[in-house]
C-alpha positions in Angstrom: -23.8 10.7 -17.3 -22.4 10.5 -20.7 -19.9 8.2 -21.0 -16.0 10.0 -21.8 -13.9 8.1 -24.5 -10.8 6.8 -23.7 -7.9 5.6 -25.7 -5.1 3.5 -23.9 -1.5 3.3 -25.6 1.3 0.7 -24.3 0.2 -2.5 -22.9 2.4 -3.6 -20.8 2.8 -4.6 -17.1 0.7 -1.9 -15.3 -2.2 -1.1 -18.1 -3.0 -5.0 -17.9 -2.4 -5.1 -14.4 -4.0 -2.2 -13.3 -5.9 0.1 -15.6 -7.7 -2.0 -18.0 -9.1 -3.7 -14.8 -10.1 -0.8 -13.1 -10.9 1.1 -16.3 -13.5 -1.8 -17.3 -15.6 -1.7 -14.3 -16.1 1.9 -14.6 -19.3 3.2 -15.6 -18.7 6.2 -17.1 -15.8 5.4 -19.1 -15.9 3.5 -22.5 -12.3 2.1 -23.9 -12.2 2.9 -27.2 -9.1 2.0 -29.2 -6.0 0.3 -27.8 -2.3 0.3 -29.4 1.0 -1.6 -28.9 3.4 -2.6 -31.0 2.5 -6.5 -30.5 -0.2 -7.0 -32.6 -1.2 -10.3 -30.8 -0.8 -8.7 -27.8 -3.1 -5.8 -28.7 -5.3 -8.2 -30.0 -5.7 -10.3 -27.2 -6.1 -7.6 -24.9 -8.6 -5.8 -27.1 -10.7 -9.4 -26.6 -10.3 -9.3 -23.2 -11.7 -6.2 -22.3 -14.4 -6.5 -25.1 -13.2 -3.4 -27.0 -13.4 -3.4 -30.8 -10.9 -1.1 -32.0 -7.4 -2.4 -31.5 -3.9 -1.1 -33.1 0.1 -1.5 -33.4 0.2 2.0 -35.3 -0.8 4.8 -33.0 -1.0 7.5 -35.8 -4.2 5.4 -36.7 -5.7 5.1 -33.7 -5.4 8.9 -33.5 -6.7 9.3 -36.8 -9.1 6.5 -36.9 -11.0 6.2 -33.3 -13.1 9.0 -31.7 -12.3 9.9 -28.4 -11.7 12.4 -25.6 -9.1 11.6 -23.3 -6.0 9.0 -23.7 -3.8 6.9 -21.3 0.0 6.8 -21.9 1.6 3.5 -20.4 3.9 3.2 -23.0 8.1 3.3 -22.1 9.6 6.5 -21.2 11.1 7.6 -24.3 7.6 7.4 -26.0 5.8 9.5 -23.2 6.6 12.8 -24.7 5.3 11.6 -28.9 2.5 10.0 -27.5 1.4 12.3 -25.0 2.1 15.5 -27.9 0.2 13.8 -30.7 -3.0 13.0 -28.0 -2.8 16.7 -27.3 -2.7 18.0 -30.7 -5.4 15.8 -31.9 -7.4 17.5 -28.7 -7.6 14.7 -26.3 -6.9 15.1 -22.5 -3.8 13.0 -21.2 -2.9 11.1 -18.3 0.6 10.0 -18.1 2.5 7.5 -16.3 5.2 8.4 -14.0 7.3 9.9 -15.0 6.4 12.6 -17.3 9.4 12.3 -19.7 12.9 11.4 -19.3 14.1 14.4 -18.5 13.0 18.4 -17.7 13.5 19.3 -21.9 10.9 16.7 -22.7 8.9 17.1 -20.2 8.3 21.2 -21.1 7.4 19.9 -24.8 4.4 17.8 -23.6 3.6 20.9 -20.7 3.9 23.3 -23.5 1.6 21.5 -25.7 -0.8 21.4 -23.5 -0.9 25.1 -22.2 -1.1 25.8 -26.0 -4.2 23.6 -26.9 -6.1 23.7 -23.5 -6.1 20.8 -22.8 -5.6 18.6 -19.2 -2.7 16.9 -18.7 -2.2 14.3 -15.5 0.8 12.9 -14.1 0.1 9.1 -13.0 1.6 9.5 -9.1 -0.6 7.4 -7.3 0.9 7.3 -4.5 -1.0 10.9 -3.5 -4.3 8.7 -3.7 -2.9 6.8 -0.4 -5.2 7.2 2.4 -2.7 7.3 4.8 -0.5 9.9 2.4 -3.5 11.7 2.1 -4.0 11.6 5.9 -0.7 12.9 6.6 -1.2 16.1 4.0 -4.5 17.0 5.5 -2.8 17.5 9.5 0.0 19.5 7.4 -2.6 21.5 5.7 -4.1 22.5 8.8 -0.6 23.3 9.9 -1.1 20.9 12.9 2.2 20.2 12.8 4.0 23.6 12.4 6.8 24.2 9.8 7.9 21.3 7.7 11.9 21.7 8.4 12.9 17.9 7.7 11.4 14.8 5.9 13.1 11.7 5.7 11.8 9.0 3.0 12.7 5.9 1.2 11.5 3.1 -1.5 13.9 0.2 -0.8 12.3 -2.9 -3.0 13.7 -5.5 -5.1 12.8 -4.8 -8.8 9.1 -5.0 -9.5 9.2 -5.2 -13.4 10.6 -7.6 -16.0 9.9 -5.1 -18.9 13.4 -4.6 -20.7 13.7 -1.5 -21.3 13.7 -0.3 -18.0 17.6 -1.5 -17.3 18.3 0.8 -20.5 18.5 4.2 -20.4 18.1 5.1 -23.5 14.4 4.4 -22.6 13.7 4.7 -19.2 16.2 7.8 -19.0 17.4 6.2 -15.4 17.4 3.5 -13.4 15.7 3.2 -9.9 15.5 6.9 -9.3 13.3 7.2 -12.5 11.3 4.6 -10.9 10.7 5.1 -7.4 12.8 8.4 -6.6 10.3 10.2 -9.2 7.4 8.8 -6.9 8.9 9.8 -3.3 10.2 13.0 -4.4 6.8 13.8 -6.0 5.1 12.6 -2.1 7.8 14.5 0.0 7.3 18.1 -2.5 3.8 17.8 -2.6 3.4 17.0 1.9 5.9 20.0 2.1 3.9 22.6 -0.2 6.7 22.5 -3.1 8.8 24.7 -1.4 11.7 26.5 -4.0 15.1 24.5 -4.2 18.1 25.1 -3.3 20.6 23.0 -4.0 20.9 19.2 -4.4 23.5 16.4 -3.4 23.5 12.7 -4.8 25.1 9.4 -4.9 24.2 6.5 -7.9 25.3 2.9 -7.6 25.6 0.0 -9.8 25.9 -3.1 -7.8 23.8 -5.5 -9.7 23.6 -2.7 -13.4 25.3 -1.1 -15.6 23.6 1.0 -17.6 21.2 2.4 -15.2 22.0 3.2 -11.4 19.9 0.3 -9.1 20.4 2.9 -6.0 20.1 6.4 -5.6 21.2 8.8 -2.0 20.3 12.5 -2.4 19.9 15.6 0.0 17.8 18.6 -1.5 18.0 21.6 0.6 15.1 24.0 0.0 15.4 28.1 0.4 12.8 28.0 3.5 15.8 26.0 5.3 14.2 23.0 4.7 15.6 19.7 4.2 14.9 16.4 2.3 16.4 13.3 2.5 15.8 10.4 -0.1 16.6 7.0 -0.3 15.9 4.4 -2.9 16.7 1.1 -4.2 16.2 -2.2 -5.7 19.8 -3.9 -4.5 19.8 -3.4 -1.0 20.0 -6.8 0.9 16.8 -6.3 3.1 14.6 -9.1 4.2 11.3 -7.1 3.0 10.7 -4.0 1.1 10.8 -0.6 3.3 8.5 2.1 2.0 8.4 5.2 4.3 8.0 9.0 4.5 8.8 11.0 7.7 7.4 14.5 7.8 8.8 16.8 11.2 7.5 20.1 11.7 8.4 22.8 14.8 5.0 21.4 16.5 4.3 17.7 15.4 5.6 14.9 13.7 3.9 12.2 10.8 5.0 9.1 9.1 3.2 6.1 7.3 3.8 2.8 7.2 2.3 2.3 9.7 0.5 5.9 9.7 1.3 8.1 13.2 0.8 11.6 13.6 2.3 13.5 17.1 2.0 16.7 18.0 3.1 18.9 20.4 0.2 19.8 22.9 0.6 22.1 26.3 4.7 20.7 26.2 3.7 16.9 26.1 4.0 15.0 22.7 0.1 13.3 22.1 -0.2 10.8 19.8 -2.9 12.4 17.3 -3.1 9.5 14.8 -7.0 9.0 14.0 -8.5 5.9 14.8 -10.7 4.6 12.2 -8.6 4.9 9.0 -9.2 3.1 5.3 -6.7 0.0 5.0 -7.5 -1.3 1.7 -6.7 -5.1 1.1 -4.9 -3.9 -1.6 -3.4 -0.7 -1.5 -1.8 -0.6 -4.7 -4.7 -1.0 -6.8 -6.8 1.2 -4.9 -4.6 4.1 -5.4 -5.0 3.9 -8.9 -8.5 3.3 -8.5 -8.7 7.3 -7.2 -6.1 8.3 -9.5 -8.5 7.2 -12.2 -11.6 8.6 -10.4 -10.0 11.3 -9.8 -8.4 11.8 -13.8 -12.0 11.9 -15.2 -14.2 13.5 -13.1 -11.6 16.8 -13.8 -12.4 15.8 -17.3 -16.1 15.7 -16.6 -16.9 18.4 -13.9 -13.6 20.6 -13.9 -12.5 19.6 -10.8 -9.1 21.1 -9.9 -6.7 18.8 -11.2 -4.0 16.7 -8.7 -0.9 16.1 -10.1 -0.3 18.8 -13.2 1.9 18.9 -15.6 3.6 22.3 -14.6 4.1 20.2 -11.0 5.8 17.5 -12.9 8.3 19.7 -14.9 9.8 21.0 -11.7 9.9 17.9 -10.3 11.6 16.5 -13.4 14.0 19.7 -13.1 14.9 17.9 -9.8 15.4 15.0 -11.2 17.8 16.1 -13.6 20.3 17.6 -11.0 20.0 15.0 -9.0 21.8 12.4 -11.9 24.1 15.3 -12.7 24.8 15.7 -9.1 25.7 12.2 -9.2 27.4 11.8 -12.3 30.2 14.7 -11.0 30.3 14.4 -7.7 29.2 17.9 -7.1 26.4 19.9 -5.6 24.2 21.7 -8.3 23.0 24.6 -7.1 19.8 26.3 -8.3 
């Protein structure tokens, strides 16, 4: 198979930490050209993964180094330049959660690449779970009925020392933009993305001030349904907590650990399989799939997981939920 081109933009915390990695061992990928604004880090990085075309302008990577497909890792508030300019020049995109700051952005980058034809990923891993992905084939199958109620949560202490993400000028938001984007995105896509209703939040700043370090919200959907949401990085916990709890009219699911019941002949039978994938580690391996996944809809047109057009009303979401918060009010769509 030939080998797709690849161009990787920011490299920070998860490219070196997870991509580049991942990327490298792949067969049928070949990194290309790198950027960030660090020249020694771009150098160094460039060495390390053997790649000879390295950059701290990305105009000139654009211009200068032939590829297909590119890799946004940069900070928020460059997601929607760099992902637009990889579009125009004709290259398919993959970008890290989220999208863009907020749902105006985010349409620019969708817009861009309904106009030029060209694929553009989301980077929400966490649908590459087995267990996740466990839980949305029983729903699928409607094994457990109508979806009327999930519950979930990402309670964790902060995982990242990268600065701009306490400023939301560039992140766009604090916690929620970090792992309410990613449990919002699991909860739509188990429930089928039903059509919203309204939404209901609460922000805190215990240990921040410029962007909120916990986030409460209730989205009510126009089927009745209902979604609760959690998330934070100040709670005082002993451990992280990392859950989603799916209930349908005739079974139940949730992960962490993974259980599925469902309602057979009046009696409640535990229907969780028995031989399940538990990578050693979980993280990685989800954006092992992610990546998998990415390029073989480059290569053989695959139908691609994780769309733009998902991420924009997702990111709609998003933005009522901090204006829910920031007046006290329910916004109604």
């Amino acid at each position: 198979m030939e080998k797709s081109k690849l161009l990787v933009v920011g490299l920070g915390g998860i490219a070196q930490v997870v991509h580049l990695p991942i990327l490298s061992k792949m067969e049928n990928i070949e990194i290309a050209g790198l950027c960030d604004t660090d020249k020694g880090k771009s150098k160094s990085v460039a060495s390390k993964y053997n790649v000879k075309n390295y950059y701290t302008n990305y105009d000139e990577m654009l211009a200068n180094t032939e590829a297909e497909c590119c890799i946004v890792c940069s900070p928020n508030h460059l997601h929607k330049e760099h992902a637009v300019k990889a579009i125009e020049k004709g290259l398919h995109v993959l970008v890290e959660k989220p999208l863009a700051r907020n749902y105006a952005e985010a349409k620019e980058i969708v817009d861009a690449a309904e106009h030029h034809n060209r694929k553009l990923m989301v980077g929400m891993n966490y649908r590459f779970r087995p267990d996740i992905m466990m839980q949305q084939s029983f729903i699928s199958a409607n094994e457990l009925g109508d979806i009327f109620y999930v519950k979930a949560g990402f309670l964790k202490k902060r995982s990242t020392g990268e600065k701009w993400s306490m400023k939301k000028v560039e992140a766009g938001g604090g916690v929620f933009m970090d792992l309410g984007v990613v449990m919002l995105d699991t909860a739509l896509w188990l429930m089928k993305f039903p059509k919203v209703h309204s939404v209901s939040s609460v922000n805190y700043y215990q240990n921040s001030t410029d962007v909120e370090d916990s986030t409460f919200a209730l989205i009510k959907f126009e089927n009745n349904a209902t979604l609760a949401l959690e998330t934070s990085w100040a709670l005082h916990r002993e451990d992280d907590l990392f859950y989603c709890n799916v209930y349908g009219t005739e079974g139940s699911s949730q992960i962490n650990p993974l259980k599925i019941y469902k309602r057979m002949l009046g009696t409640l039978v535990n229907v969780t399989p028995l031989k399940m994938e538990k990578p050693a580690n979980m993280f990685k391996r989800t954006y092992e799939y992610e990546l998998i996944h990415f390029f073989k809809v480059i290569q053989e047109d695959i139908t691609l997981l994780s769309s733009g057009p998902e991420a924009l009303e997702r990111l709609k979401i998003v933005d009522a939920v901090y204006e829910s918060a920031r007046t006290g009010k329910e916004v109604l769509f």
